[in-house]
TORVEX-947325 format. One record per residue (C-alpha): x negated, y, z negated; residue number from 1; chain. Coordinates in Angstrom, 1 decimal, always signed. Each point is the difference from the previous one (the first is absolute). Layout:
N
> X/Y/Z/NUM/A
...
***
This chain:
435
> -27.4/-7.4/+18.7/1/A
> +1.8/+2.3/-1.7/2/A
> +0.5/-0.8/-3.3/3/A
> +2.9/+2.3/-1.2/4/A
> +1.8/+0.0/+3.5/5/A
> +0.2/-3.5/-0.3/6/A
> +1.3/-0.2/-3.3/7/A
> +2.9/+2.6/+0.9/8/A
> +1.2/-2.1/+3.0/9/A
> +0.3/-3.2/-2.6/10/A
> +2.0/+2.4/-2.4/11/A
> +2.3/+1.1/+3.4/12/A
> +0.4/-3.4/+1.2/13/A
> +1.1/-1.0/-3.3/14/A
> +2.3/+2.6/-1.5/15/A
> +3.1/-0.7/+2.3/16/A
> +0.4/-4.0/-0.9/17/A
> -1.6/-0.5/-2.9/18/A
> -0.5/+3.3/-2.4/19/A
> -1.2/-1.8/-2.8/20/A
> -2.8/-1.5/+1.6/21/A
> -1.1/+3.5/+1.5/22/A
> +0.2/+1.2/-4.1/23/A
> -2.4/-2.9/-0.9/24/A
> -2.4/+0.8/+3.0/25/A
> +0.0/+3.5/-0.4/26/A
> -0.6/-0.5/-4.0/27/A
> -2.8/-2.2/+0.5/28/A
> -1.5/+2.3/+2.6/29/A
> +0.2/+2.8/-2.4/30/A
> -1.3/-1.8/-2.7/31/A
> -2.7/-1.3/+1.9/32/A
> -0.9/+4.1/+1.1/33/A
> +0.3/+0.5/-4.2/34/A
> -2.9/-2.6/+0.3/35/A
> -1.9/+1.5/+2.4/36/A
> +0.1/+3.3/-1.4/37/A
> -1.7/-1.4/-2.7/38/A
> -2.3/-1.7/+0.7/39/A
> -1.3/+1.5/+3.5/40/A
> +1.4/+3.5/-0.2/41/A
> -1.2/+2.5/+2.6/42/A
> -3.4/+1.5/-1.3/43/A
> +0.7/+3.1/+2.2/44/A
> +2.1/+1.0/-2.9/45/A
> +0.0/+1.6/-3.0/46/A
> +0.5/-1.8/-3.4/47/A
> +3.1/+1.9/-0.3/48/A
> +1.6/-0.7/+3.5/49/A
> -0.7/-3.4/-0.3/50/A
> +1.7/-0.5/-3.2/51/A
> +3.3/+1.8/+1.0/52/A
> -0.4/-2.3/+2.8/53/A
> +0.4/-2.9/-2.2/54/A
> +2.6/+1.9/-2.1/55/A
> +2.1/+0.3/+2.7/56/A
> -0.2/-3.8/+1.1/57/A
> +0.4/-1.2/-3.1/58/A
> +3.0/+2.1/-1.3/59/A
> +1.6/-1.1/+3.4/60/A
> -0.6/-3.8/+0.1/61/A
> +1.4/+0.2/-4.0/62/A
> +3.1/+1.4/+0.9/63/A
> +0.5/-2.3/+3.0/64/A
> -0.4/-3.1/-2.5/65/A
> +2.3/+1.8/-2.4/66/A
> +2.4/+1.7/+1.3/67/A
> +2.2/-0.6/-3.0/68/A
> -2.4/+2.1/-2.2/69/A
> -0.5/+2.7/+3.0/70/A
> +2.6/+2.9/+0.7/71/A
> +0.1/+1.0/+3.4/72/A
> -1.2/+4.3/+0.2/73/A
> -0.4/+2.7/+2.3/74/A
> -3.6/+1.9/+0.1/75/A
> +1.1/+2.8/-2.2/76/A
> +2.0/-2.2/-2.7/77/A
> -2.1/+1.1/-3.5/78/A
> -1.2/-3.7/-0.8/79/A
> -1.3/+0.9/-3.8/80/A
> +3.7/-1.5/-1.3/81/A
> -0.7/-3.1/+2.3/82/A
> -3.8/-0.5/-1.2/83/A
> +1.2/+0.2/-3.7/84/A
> +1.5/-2.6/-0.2/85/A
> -2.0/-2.7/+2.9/86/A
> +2.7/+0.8/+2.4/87/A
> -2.2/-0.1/+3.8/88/A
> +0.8/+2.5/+2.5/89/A
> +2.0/-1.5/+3.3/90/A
> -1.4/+3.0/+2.4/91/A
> +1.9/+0.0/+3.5/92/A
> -3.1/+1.9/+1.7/93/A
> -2.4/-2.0/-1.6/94/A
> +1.7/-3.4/+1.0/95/A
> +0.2/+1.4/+3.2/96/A
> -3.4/+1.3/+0.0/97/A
> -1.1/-3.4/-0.7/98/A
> +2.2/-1.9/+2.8/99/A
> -1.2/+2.8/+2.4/100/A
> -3.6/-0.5/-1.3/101/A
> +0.7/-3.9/+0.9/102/A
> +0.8/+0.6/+3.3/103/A
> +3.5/-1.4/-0.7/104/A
> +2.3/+2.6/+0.1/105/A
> +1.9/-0.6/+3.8/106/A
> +2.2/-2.6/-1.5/107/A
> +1.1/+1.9/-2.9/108/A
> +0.6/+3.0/+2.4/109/A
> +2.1/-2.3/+1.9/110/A
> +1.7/-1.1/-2.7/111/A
> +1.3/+3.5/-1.4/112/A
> +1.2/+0.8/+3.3/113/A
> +2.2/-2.9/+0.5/114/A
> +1.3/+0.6/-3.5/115/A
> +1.1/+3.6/+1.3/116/A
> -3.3/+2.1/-1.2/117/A
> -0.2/+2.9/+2.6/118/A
> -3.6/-0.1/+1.5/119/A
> +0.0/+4.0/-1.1/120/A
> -1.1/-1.1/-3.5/121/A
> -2.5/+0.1/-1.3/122/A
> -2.5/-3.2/+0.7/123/A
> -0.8/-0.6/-3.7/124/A
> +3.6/-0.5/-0.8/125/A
> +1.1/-1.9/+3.3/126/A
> -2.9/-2.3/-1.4/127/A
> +0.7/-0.4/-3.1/128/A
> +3.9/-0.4/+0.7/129/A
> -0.5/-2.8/+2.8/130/A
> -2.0/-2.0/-2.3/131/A
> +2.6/+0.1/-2.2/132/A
> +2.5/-0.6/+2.3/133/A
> -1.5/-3.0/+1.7/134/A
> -1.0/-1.9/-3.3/135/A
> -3.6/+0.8/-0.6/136/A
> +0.4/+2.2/-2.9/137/A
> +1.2/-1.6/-3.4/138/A
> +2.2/+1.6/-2.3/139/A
> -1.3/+2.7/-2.2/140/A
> +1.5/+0.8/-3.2/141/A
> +1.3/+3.2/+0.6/142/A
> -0.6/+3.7/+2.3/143/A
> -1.3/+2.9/-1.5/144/A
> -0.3/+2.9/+2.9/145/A
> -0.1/+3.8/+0.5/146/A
> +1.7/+2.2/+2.3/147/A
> -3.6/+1.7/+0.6/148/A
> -1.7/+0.6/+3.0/149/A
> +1.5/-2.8/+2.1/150/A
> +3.8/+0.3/+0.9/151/A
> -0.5/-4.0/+0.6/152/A
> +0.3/-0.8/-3.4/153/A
> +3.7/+0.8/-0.1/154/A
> +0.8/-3.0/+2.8/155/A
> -2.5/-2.3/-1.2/156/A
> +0.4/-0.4/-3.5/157/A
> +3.3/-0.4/+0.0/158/A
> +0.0/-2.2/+2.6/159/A
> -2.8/-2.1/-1.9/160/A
> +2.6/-0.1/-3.0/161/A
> +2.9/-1.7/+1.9/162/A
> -2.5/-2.2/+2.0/163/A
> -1.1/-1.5/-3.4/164/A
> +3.0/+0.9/-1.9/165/A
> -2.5/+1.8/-2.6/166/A
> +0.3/+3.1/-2.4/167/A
> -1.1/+3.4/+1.4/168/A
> -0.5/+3.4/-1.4/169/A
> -1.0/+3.3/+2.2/170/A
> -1.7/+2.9/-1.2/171/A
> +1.4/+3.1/+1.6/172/A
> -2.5/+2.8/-0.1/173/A
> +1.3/+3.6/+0.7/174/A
> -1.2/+1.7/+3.1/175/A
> -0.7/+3.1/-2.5/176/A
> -3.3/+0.2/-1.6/177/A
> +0.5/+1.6/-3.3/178/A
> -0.1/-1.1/-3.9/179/A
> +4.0/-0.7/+0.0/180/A
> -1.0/-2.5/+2.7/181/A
> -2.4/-1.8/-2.1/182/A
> +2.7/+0.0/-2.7/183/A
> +2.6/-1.8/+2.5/184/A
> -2.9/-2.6/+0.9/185/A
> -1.6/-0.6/-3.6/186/A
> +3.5/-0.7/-1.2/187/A
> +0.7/-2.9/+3.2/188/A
> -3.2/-1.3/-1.8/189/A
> +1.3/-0.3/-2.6/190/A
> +2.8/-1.8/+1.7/191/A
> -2.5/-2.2/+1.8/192/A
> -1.3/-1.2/-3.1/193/A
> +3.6/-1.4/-1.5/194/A
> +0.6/-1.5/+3.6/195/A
> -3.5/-2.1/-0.2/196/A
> +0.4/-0.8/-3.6/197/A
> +2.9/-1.5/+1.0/198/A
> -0.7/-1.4/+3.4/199/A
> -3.2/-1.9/-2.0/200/A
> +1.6/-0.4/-3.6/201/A
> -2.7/+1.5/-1.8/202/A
> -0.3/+3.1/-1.4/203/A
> -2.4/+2.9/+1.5/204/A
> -2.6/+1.2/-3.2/205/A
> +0.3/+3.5/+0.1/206/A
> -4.0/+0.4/-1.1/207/A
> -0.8/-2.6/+2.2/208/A
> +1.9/+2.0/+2.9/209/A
> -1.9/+3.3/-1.4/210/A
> -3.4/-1.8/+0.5/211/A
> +0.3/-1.2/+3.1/212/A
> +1.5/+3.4/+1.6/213/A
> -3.3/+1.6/-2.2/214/A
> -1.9/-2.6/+2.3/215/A
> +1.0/+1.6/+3.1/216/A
> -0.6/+3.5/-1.0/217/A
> -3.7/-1.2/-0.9/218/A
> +0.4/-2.0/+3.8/219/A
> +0.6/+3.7/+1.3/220/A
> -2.9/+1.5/-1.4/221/A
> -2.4/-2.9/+1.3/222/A
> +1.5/+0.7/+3.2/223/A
> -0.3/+3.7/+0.1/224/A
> -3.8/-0.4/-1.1/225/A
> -0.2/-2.1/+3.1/226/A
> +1.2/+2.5/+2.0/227/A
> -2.2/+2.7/-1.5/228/A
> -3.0/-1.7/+0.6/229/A
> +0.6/-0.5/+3.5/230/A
> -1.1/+2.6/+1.3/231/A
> -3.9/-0.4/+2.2/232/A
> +0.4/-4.1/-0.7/233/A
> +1.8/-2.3/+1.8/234/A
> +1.4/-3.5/-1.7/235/A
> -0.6/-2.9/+3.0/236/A
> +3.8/-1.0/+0.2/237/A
> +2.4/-1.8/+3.1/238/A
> +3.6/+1.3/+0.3/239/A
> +1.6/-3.0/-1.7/240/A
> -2.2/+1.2/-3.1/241/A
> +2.1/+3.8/+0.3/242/A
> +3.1/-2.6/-0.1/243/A
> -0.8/-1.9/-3.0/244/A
> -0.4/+3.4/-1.7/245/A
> +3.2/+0.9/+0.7/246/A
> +1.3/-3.3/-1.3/247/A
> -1.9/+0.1/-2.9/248/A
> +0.6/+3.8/-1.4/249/A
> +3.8/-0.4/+0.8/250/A
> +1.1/-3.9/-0.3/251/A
> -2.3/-0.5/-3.1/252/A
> +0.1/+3.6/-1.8/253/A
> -0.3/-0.5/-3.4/254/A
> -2.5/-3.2/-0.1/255/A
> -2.7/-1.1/-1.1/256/A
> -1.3/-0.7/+3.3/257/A
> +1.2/+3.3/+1.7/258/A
> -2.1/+1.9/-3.1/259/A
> -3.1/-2.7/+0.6/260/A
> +0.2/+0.8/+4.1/261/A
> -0.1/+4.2/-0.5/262/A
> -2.6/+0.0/-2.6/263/A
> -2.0/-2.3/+2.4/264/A
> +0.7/+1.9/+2.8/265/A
> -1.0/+3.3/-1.8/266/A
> -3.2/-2.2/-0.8/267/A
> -0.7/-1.0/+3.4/268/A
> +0.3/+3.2/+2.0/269/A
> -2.3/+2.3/-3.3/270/A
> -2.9/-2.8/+1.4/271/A
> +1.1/+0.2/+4.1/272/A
> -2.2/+0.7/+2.5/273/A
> +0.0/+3.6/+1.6/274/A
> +1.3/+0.6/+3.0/275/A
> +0.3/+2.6/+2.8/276/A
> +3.0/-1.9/+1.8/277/A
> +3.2/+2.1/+1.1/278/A
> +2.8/-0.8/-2.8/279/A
> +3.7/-0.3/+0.8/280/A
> +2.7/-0.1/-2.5/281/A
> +2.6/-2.4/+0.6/282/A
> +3.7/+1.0/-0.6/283/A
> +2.5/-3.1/+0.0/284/A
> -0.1/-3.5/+0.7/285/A
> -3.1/-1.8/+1.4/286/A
> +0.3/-1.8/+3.1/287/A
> -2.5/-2.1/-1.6/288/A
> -0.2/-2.9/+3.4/289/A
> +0.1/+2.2/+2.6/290/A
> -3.1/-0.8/+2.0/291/A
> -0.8/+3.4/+1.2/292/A
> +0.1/+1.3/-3.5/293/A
> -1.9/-3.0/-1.5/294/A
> -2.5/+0.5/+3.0/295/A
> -0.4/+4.2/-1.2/296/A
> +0.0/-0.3/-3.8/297/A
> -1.1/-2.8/-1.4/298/A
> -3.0/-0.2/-1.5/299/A
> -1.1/+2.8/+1.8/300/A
> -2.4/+3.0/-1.3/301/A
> +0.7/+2.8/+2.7/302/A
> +3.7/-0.2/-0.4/303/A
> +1.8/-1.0/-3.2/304/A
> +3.0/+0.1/-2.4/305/A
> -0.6/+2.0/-2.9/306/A
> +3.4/-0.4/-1.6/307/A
> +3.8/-1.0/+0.6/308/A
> +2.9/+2.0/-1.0/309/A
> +1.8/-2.9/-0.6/310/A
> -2.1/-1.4/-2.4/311/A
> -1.2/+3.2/-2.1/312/A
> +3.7/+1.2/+0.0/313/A
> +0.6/-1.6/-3.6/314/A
> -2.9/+0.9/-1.1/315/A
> -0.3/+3.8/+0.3/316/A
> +3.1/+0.7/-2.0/317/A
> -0.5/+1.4/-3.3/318/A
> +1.8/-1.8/-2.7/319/A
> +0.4/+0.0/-3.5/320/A
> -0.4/-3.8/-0.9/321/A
> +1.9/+0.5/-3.9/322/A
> +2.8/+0.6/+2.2/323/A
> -0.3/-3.6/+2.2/324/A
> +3.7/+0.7/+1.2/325/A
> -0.6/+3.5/+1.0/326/A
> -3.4/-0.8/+1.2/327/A
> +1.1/-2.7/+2.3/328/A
> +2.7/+2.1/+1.2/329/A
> -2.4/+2.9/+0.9/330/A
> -2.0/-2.4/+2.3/331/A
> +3.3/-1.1/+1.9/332/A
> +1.6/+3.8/-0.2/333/A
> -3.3/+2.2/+0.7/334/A
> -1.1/-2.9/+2.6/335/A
> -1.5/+2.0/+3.5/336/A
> +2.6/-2.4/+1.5/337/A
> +3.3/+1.6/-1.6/338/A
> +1.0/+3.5/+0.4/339/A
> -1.1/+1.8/+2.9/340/A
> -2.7/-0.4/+3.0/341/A
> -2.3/+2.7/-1.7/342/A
> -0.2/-2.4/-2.9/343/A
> -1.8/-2.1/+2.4/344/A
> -2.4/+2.6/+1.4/345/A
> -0.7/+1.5/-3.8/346/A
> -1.0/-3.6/-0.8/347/A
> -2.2/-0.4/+3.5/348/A
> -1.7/+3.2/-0.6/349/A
> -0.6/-0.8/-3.5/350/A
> -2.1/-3.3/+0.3/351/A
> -1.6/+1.9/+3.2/352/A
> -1.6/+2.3/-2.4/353/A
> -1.0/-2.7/-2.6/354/A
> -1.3/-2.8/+2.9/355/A
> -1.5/+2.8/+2.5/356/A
> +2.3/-1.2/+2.7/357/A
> -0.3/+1.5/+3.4/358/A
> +3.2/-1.9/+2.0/359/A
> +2.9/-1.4/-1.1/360/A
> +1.8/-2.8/+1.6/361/A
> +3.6/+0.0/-0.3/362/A
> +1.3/-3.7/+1.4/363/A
> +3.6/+0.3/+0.6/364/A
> +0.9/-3.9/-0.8/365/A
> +2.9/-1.2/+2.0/366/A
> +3.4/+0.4/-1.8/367/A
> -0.9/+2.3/-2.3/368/A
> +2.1/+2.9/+0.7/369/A
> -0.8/+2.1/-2.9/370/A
> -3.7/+0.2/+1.0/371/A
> +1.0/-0.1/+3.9/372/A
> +2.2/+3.5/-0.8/373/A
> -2.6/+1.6/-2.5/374/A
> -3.1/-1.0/+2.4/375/A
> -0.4/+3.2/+2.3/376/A
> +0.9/+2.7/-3.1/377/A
> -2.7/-1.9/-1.6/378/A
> -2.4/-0.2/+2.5/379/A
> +0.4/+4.3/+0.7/380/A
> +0.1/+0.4/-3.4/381/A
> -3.6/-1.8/-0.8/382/A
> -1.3/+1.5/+3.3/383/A
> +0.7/+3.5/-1.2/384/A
> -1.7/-0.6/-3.4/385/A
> -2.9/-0.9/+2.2/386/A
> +0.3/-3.9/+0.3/387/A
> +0.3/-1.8/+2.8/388/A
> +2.4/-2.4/+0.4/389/A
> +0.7/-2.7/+2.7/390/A
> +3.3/-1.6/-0.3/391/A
> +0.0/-3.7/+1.3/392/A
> +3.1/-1.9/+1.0/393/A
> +0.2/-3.9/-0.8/394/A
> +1.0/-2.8/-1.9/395/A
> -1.9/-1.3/-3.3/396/A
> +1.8/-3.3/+0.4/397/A
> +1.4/-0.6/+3.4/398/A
> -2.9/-0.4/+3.0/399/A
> +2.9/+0.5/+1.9/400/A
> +0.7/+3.7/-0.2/401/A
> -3.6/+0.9/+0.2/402/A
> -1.7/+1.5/+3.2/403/A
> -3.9/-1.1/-0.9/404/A
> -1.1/+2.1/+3.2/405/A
> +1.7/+2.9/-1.0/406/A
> -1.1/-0.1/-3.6/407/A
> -3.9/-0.2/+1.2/408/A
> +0.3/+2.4/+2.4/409/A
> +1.6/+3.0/-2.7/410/A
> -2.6/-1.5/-2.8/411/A
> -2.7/+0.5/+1.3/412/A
> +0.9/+3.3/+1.9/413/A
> +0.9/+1.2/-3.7/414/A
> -3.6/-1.1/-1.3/415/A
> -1.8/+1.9/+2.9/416/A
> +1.8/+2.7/-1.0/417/A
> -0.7/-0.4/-3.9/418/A
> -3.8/-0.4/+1.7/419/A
> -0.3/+3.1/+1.9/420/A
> +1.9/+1.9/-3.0/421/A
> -2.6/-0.7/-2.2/422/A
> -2.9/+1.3/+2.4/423/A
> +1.7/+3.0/+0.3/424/A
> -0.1/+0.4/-3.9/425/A
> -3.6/-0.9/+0.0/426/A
> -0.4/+2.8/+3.1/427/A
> +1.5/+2.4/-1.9/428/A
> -1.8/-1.1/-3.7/429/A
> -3.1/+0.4/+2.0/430/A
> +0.8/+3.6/+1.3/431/A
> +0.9/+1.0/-3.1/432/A
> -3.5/-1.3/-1.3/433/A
> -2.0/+1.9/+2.7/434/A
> +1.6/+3.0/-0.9/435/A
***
């Protein structure tokens, strides 16, 4: 039997008549994953992957029980004001994530579209908006969301704040990538900071803030010495791991547990394993159920994901944490997922060089029409610099818009290229040698 198919058809059957029953079951079975993650975590795994694994669940289950302490945010929303002062992060993709994880998300999808959601959205939102819409979802205090990277955010939110009848406040970042632009940003920060003292009656402690935005910069540098390490190792890792990263270094910037999870990540992979296995660099969001994929990657020592753009974006952004409004304003501004589609292929290229990537994977998630536009001039661009680059079309949340077949047939044509691209450099290393 299949435990977690089962468990989303009780959660489907459930949602249209009685919503808050389908809350309680789909708390308890969280919980009761929080539990098993625990106590029979996957040994497969690193120490580090295995805590951001119970990170995730945790944070998630916590904000589910109490949504009145919990503000509902986009990915990019700078969370250090929110951690400050115990306020838990309400993430639309990684509620979604988690319904989708469940095997629970065709009722939800349901329910945005009969509440007028066009199915051209993207699947994260539709989720995380039929769940609200259909009763699941409890009332958080208030949004906090971006106008970065995801066009979404500017239907959803709003929506989400006349649904509940909550406060909102958007931070609008400027296309422009420039030091005026950080300026703009640090001083809606500022701004963001009166509207959550308010929304929580309690005021934000300016040292505290400073500490905790300090905490991220150190989060960065754990990271990047991750990265840098990476290189002729390979960290034993499943794609739903590459998802809790990205949770974890944007949801969670500026905590403790973000810091503990880098530093132990850097730890893990300075001990790993070597590894002659072809390494692809992952750009975007991770179709994390999507058999094929799962079949391909995980835990798997000839092919493997050496790092995400998604989840090192944040944390290759110099920033100057005795300015923690300007410094959380450079991650948003200088963000490879603001400004132009080089920005992208600058960022690609640069954890290529420090991860010894030889592919990129460029998955074009369903909906999301910024990377769906950029994906080509990214894909020539990296290909020009000398990286190959297979773009994949799917759906990170929505089984319905995938083509399994389709996505097999390209992966693994793109991986027999990688293959015979490296004998070719060996060919020609070895000519050079005889010479």
């Amino acid at each position: 039997m299949d435990v977690i198919r089962t468990f989303g058809n009780i959660i489907d059957s459930q949602v249209g008549s009685h919503p808050l029953r389908a809350r309680r079951i789909l708390y308890a079975g969280w919980r009761a994953q929080l539990a098993n993650l625990t106590v029979h975590a996957d040994k497969r795994l690193p120490a580090a992957r295995r805590y951001a694994a119970r990170v995730a669940m945790g944070k998630i289950t916590r904000a589910l029980k109490h949504p009145e302490k919990a503000a509902a945010i986009s990915l990019f929303t700078p969370y250090e004001p929110l951690q400050t002062t115990g306020v838990l992060p309400y993430s639309v993709e990684q509620l979604s994530c988690f319904i989708g994880g469940s095997d629970a998300e065709s009722a939800f999808l349901e329910a945005a579209a009969q509440a007028g959601f066009a199915d051209t959205m993207c699947s994260y939102h539709r989720i995380f908006l039929g769940a609200a819409a259909s009763g699941l979802l409890p009332r958080p205090a208030f949004c906090v969301y971006t106008s970065l990277a995801c066009d979404g955010n500017l239907i959803t939110f709003p929506s989400v704040q006349d649904h509940f009848d909550i406060p909102g406040f958007c931070l609008d970042v400027p296309f422009e990538r420039s030091d005026d632009a950080v300026g703009y940003v640090a001083q809606e920060i500022r701004d963001l900071v009166r509207f959550v003292e308010g929304c929580i009656g309690q005021a934000i402690d300016e040292s505290a803030l400073r500490e905790t935005v300090a905490r991220g910069w150190r989060s960065a540098l754990g990271y990047r010495r991750f990265l840098d390490a990476s290189p002729g190792r390979r960290l034993p890792a499943d794609m739903t791991s590459e998802m809790y990263a990205i949770l974890t270094n944007h949801v969670l910037m500026g905590s403790p547990e973000t810091e503990r999870f880098c530093s132990m990540l850097a730890d893990d992979m300075e001990s790993a394993p070597a590894s002659d296995g072809l390494r692809l660099l992952w750009l975007h969001t991770m179709p994390f159920s999507q058999e094929p994929l799962i079949e391909r990657l995980n835990f798997n020592d000839d092919v493997f994901i050496t790092a995400n753009d998604l989840a090192a974006d944040p944390m290759l952004i110099d920033v100057d944490p005795d300015r923690p409004y300007e410094a959380m304003a450079r991650r948003l501004v200088y963000s490879c997922y603001n400004g132009p589609a080089s920005a992208r292929t600058e960022r690609a290229l640069d954890m290529a060089r420090r991860t010894q990537a030889e592919g990129a994977v460029l998955f074009n998630h369903w909906g999301c029409r910024a990377t769906l536009g950029a994906s080509q001039l990214i894909k020539q661009d990296l290909e020009e610099a000398g990286l190959p680059c297979l773009v994949l079309d799917g759906d990170g949340a929505d089984p319905a818009n995938r083509s399994d077949g389709q996505t097999s047939t390209r992966f693994d044509a793109f991986i027999e290229l990688l293959g015979a691209k490296r004998e070719e450099r060996a060919g020609a290393a070895d000519e050079g040698s005889a010479r």
